[in-house]
PDB file of the backbone (N, CA, C, O) and the ligand in Angstrom, with CONECT records:
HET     ZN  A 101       1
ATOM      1  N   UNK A   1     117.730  79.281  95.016  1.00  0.00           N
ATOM      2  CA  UNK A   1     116.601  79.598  94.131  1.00  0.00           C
ATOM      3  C   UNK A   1     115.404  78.708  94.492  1.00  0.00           C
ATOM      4  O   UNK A   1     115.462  77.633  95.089  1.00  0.00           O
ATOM      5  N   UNK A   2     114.188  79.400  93.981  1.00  0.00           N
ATOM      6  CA  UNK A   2     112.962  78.940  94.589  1.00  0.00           C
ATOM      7  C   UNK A   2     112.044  78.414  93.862  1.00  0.00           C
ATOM      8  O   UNK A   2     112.110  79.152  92.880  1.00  0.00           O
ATOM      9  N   UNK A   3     111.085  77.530  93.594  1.00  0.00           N
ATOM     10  CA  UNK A   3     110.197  77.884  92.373  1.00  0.00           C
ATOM     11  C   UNK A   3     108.921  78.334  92.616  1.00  0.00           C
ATOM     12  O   UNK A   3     108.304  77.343  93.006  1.00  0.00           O
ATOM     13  N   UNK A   4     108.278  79.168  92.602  1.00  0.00           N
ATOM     14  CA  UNK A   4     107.264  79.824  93.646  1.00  0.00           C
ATOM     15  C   UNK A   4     106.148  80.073  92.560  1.00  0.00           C
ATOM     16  O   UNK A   4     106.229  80.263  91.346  1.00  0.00           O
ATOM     17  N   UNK A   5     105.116  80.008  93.396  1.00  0.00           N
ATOM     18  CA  UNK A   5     103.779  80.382  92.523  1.00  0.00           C
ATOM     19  C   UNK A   5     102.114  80.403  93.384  1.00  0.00           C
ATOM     20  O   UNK A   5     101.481  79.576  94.040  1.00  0.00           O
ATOM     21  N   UNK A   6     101.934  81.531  93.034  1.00  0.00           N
ATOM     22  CA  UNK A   6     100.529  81.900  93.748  1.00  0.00           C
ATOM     23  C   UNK A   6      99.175  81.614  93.885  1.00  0.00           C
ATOM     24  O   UNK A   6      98.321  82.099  93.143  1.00  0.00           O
ATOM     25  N   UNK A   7      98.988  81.008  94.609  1.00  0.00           N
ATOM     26  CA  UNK A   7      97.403  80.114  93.845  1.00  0.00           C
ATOM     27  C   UNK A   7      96.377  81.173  93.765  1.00  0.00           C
ATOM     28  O   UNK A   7      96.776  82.324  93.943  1.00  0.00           O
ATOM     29  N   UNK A   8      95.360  81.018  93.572  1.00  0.00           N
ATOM     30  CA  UNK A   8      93.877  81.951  93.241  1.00  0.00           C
ATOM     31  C   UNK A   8      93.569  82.040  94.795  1.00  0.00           C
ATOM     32  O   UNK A   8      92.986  83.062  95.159  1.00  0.00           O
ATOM     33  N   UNK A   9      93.884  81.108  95.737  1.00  0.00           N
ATOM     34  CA  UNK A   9      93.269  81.771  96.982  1.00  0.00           C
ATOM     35  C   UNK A   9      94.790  83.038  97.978  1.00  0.00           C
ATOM     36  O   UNK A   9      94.890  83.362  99.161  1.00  0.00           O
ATOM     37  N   UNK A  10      95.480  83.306  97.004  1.00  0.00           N
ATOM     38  CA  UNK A  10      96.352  83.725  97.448  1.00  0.00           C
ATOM     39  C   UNK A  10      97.900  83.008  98.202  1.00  0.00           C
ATOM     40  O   UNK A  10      99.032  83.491  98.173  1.00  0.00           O
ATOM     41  N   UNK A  11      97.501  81.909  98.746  1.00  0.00           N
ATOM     42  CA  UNK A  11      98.770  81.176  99.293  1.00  0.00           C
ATOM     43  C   UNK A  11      99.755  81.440  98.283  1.00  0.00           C
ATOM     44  O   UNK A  11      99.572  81.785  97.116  1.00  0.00           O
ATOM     45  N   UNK A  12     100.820  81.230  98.897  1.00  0.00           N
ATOM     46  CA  UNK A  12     102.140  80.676  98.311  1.00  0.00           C
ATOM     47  C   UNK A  12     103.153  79.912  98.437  1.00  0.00           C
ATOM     48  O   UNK A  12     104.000  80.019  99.323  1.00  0.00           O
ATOM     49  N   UNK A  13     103.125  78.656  97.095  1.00  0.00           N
ATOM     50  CA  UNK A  13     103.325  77.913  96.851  1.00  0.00           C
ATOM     51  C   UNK A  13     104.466  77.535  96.711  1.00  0.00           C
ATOM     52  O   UNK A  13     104.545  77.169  95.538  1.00  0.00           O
ATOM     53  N   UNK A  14     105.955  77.318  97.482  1.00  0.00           N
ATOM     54  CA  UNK A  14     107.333  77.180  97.084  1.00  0.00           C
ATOM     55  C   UNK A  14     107.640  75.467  97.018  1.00  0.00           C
ATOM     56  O   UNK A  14     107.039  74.592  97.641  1.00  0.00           O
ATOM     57  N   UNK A  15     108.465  75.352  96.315  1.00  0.00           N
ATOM     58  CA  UNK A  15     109.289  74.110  95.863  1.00  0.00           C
ATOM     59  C   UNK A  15     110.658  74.134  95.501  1.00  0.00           C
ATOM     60  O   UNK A  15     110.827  75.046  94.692  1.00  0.00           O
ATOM     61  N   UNK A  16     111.955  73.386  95.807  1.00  0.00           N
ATOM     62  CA  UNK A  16     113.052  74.060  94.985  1.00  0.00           C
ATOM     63  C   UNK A  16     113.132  73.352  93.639  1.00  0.00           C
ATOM     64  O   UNK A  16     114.199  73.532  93.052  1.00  0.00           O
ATOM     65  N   UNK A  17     112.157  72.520  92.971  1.00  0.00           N
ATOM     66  CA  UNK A  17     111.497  72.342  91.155  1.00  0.00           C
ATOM     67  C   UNK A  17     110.214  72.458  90.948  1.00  0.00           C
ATOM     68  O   UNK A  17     109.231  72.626  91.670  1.00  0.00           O
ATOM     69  N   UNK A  18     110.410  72.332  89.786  1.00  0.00           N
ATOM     70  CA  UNK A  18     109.264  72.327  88.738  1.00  0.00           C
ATOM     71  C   UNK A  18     108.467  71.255  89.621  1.00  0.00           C
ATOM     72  O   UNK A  18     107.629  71.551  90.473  1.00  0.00           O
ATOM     73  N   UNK A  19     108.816  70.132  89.320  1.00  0.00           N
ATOM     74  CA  UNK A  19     108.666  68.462  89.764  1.00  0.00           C
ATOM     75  C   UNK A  19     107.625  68.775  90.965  1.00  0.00           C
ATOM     76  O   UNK A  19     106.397  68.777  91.059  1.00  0.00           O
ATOM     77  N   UNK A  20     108.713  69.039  91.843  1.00  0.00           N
ATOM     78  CA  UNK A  20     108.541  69.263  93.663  1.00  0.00           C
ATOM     79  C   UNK A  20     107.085  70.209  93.263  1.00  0.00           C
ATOM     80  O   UNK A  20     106.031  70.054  93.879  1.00  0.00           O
ATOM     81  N   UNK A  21     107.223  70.996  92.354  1.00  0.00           N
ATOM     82  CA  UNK A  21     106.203  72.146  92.620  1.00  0.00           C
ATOM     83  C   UNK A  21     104.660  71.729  92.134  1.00  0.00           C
ATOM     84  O   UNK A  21     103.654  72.332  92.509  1.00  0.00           O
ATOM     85  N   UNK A  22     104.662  70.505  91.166  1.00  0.00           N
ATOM     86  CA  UNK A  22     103.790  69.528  90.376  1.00  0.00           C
ATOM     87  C   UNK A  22     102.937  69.168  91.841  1.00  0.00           C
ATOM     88  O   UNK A  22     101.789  69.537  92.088  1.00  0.00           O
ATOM     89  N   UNK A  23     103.724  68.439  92.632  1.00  0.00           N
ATOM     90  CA  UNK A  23     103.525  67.866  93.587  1.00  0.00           C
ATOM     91  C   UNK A  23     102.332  68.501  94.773  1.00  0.00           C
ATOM     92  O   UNK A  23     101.206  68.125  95.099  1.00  0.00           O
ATOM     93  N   UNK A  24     103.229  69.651  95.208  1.00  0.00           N
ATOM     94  CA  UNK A  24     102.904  70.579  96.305  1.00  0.00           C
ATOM     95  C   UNK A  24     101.299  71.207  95.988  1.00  0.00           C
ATOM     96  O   UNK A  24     100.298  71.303  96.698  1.00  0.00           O
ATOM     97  N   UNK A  25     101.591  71.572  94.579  1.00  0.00           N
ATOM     98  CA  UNK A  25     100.220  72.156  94.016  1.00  0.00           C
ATOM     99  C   UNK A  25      99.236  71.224  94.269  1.00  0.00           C
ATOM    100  O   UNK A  25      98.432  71.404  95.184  1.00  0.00           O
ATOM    101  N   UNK A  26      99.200  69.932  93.334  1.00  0.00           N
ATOM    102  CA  UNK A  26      98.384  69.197  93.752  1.00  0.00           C
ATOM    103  C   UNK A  26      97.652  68.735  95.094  1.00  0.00           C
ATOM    104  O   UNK A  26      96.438  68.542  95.165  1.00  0.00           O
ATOM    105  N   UNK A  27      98.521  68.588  96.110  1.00  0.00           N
ATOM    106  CA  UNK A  27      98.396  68.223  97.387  1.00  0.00           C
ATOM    107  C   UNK A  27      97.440  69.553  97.676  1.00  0.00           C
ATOM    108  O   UNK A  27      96.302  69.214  98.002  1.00  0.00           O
ATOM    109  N   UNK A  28      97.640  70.931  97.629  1.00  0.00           N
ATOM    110  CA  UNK A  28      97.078  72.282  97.746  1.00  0.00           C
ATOM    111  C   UNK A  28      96.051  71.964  97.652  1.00  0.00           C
ATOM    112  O   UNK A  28      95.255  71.729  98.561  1.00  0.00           O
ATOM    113  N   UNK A  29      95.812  71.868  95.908  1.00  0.00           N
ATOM    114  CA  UNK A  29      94.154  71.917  95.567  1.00  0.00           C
ATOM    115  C   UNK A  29      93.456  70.684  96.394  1.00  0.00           C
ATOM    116  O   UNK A  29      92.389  70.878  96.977  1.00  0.00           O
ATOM    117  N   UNK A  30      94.006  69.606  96.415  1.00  0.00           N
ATOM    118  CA  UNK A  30      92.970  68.392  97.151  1.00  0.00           C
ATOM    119  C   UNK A  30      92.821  69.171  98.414  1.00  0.00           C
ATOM    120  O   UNK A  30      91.723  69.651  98.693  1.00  0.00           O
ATOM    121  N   UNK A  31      93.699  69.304  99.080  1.00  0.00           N
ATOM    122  CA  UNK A  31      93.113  69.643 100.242  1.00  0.00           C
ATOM    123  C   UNK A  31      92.638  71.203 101.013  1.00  0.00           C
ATOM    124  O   UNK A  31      92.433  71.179 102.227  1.00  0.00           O
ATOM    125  N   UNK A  32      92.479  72.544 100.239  1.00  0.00           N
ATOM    126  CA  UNK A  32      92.529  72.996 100.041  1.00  0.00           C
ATOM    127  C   UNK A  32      90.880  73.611  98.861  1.00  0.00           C
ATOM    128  O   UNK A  32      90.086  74.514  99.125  1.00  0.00           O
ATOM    129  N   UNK A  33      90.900  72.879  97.883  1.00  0.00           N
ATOM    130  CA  UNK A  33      90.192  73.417  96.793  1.00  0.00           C
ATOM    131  C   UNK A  33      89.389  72.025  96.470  1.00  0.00           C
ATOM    132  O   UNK A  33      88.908  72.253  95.360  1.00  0.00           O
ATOM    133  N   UNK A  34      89.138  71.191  96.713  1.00  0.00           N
ATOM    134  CA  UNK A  34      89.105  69.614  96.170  1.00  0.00           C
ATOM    135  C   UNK A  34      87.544  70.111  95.174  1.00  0.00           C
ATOM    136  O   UNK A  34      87.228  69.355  94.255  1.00  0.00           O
ATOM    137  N   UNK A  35      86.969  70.942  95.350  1.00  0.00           N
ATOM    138  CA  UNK A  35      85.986  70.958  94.562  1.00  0.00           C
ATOM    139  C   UNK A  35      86.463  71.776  93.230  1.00  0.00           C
ATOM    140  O   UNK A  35      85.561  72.099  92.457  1.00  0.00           O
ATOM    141  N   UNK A  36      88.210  72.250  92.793  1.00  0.00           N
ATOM    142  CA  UNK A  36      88.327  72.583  92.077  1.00  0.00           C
ATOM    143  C   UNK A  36      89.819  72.294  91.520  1.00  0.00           C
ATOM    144  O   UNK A  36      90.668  73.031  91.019  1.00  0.00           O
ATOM    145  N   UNK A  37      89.778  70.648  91.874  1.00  0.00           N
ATOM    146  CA  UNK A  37      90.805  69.742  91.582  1.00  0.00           C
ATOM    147  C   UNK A  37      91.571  69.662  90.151  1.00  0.00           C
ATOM    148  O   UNK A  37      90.770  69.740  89.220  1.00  0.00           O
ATOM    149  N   UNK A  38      92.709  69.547  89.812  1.00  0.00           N
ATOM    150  CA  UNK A  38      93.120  69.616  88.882  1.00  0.00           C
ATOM    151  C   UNK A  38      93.695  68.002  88.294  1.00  0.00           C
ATOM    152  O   UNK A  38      93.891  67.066  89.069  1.00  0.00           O
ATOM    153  N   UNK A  39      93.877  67.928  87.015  1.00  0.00           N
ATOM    154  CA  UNK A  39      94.287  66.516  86.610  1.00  0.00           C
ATOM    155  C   UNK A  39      96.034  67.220  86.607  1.00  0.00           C
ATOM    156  O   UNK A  39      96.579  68.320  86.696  1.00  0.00           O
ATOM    157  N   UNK A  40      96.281  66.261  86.499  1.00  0.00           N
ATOM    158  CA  UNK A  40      97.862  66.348  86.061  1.00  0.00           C
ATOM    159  C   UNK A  40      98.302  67.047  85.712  1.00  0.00           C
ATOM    160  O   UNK A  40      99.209  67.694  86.235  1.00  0.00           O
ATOM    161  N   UNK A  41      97.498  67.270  83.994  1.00  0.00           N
ATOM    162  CA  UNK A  41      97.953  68.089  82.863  1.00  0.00           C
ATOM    163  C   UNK A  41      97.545  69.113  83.595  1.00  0.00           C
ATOM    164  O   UNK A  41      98.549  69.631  84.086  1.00  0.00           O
ATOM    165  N   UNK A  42      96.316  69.825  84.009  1.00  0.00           N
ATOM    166  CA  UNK A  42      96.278  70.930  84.214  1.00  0.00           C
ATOM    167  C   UNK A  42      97.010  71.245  85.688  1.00  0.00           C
ATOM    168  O   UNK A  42      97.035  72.469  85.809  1.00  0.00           O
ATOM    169  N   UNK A  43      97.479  70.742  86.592  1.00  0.00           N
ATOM    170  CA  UNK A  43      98.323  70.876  87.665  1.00  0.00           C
ATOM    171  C   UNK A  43      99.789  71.758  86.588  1.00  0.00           C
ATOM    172  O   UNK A  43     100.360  72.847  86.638  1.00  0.00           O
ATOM    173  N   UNK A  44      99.867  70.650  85.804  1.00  0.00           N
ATOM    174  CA  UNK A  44     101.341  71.516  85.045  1.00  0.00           C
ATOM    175  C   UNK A  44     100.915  72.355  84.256  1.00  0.00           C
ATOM    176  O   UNK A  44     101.972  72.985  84.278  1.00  0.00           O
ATOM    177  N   UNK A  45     100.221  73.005  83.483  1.00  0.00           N
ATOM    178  CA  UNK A  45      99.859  74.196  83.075  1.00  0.00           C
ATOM    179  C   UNK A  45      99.736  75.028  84.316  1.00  0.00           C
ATOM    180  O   UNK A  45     100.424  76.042  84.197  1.00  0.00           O
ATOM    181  N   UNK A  46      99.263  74.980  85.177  1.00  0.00           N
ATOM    182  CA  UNK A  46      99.549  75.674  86.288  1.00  0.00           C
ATOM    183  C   UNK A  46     100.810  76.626  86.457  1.00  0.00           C
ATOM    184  O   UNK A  46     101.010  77.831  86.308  1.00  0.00           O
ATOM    185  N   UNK A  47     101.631  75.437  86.870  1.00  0.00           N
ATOM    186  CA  UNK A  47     103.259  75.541  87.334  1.00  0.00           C
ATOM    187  C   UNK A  47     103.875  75.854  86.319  1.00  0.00           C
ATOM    188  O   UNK A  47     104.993  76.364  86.381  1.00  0.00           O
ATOM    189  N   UNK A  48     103.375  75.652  85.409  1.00  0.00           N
ATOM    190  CA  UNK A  48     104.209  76.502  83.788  1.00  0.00           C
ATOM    191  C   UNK A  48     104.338  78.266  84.188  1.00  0.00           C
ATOM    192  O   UNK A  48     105.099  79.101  83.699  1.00  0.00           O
ATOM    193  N   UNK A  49     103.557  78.384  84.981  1.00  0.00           N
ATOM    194  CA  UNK A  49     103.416  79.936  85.248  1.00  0.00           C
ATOM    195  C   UNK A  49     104.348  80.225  86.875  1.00  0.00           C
ATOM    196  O   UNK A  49     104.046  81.035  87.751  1.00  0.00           O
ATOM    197  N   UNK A  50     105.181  79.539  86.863  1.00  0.00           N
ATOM    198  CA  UNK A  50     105.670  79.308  88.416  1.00  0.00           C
ATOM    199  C   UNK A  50     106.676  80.590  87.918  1.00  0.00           C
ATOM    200  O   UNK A  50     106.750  80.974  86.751  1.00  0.00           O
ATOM    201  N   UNK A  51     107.403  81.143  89.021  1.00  0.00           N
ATOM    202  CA  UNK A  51     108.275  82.140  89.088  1.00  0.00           C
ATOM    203  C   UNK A  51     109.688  81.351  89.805  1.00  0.00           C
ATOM    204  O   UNK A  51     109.804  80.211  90.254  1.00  0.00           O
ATOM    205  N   UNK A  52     110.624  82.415  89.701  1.00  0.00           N
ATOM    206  CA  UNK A  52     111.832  81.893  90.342  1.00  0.00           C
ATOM    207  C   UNK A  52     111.886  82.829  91.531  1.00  0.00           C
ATOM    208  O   UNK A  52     111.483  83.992  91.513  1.00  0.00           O
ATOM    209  N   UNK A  53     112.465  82.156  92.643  1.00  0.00           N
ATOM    210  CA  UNK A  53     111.804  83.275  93.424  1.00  0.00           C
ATOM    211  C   UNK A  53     113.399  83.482  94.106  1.00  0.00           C
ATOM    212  O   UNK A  53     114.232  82.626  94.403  1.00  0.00           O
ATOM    213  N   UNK A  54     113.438  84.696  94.199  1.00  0.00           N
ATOM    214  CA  UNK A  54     115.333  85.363  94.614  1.00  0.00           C
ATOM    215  C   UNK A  54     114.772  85.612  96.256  1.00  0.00           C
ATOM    216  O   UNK A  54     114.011  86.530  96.561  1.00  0.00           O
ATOM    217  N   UNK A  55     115.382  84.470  97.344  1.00  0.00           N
ATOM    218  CA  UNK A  55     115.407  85.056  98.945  1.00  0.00           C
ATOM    219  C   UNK A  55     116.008  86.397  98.811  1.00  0.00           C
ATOM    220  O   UNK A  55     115.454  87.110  99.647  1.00  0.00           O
ATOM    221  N   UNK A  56     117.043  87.191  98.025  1.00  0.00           N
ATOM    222  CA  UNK A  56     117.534  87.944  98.425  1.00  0.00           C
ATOM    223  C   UNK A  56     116.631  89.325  98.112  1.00  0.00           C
ATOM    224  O   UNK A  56     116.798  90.524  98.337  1.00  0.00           O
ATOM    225  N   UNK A  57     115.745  88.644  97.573  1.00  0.00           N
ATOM    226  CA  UNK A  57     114.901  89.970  96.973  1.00  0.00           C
ATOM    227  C   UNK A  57     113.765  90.718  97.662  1.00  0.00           C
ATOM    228  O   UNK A  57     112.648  90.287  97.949  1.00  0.00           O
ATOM    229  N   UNK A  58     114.364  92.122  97.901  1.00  0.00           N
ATOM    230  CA  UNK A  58     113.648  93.088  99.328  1.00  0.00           C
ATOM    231  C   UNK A  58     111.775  92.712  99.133  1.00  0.00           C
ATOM    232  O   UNK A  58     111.152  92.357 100.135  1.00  0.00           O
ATOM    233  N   UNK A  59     111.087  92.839  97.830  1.00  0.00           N
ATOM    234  CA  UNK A  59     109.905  92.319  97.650  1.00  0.00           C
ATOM    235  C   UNK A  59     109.190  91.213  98.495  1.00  0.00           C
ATOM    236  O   UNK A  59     107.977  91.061  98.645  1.00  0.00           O
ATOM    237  N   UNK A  60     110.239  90.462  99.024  1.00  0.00           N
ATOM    238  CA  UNK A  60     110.060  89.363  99.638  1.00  0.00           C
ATOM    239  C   UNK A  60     109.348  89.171 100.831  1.00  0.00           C
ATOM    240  O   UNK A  60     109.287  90.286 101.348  1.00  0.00           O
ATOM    241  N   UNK A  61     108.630  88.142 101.729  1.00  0.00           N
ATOM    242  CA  UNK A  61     107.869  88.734 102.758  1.00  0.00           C
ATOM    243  C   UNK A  61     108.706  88.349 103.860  1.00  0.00           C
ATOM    244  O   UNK A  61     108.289  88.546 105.001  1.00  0.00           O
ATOM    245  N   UNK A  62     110.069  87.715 103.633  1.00  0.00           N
ATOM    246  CA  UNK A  62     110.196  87.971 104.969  1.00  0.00           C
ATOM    247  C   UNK A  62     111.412  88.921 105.520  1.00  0.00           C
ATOM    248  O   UNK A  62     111.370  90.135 105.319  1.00  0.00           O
ATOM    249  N   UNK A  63     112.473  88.323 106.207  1.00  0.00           N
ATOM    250  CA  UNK A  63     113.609  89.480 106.533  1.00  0.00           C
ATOM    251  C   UNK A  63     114.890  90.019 105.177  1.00  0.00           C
ATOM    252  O   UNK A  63     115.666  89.195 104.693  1.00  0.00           O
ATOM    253  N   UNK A  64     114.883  90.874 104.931  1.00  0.00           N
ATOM    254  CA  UNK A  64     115.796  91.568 104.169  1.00  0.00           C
ATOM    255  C   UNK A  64     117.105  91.516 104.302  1.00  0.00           C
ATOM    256  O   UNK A  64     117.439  91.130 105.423  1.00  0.00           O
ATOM    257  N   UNK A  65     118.066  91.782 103.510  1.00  0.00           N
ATOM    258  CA  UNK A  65     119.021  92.314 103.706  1.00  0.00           C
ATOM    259  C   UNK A  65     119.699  93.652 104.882  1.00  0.00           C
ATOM    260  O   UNK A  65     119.560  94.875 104.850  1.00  0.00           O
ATOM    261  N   UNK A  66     120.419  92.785 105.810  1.00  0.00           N
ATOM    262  CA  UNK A  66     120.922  94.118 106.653  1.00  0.00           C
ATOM    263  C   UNK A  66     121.016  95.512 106.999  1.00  0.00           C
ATOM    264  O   UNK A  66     120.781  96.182 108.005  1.00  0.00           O
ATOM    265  N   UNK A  67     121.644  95.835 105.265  1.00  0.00           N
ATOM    266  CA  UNK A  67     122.062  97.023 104.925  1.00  0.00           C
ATOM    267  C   UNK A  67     120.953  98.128 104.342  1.00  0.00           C
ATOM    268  O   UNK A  67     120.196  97.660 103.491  1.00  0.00           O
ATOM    269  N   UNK A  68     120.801  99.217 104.611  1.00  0.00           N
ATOM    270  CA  UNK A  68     119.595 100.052 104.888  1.00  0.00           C
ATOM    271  C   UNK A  68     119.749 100.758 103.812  1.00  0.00           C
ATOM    272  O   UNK A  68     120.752 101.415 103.535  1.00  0.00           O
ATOM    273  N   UNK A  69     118.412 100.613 102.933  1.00  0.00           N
ATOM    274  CA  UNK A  69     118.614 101.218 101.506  1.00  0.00           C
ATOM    275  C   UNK A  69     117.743 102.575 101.432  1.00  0.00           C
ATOM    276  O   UNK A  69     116.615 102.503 101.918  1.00  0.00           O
ATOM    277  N   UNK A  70     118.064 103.548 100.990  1.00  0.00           N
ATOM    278  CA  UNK A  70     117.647 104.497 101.222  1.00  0.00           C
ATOM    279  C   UNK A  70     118.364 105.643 100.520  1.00  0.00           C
ATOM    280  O   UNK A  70     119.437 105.474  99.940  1.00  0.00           O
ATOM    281  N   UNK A  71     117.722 106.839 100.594  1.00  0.00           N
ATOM    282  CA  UNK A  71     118.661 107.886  99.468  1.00  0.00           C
ATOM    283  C   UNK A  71     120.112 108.088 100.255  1.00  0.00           C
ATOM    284  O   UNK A  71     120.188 107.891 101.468  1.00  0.00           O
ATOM    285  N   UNK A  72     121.169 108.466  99.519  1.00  0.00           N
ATOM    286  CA  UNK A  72     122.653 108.884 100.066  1.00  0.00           C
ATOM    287  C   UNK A  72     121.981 109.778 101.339  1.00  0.00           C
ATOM    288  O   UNK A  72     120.767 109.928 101.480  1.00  0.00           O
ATOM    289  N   UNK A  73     122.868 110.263 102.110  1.00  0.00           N
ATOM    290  CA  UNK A  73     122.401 111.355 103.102  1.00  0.00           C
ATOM    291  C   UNK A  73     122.970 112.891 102.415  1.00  0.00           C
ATOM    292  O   UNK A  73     122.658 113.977 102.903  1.00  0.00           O
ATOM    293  N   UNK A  74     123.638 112.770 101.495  1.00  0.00           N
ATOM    294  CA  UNK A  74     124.725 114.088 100.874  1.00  0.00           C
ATOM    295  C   UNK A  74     124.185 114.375  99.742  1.00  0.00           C
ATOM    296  O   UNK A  74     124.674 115.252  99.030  1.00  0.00           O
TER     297      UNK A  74
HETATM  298 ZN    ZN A 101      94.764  77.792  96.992  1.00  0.00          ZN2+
END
């Protein structure tokens, strides 16, 4: 499991916590946004909105599952 979350310039943001994800964000906006830097508190209001993010899930951007989903053939 992931803790994932999308910034306003589109990137995406993974961590495997909350914590880790406090972190990552911050580092983002400084270097990244620094003219639209966040304090702490608002770094974690941020990440309050973080998602869990499932690798196994086809939505995902990168390789899928093997098995080829698609209607029955019958
Ligand atoms: Zn950004």
């Amino acid at each position: 499991m992931v803790r994932a979350l999308r910034c306003g310039c589109g990137r995406r943001l993974e961590a495997g916590d909350d914590e880790e994800l406090v972190g990552r964000v911050a580092g983002h906006l400084r270097h990244e946004h620094p003219s639209s830097a966040l304090d702490e508190g608002g770094v974690r209001a941020f990440v309050s909105h973080a998602y869990t993010l499932d690798r196994a899930a086809p939505y995902d951007d990168g390789e899928g599952p093997d098995e080829e989903f698609g209607p029955e053939p019958y």
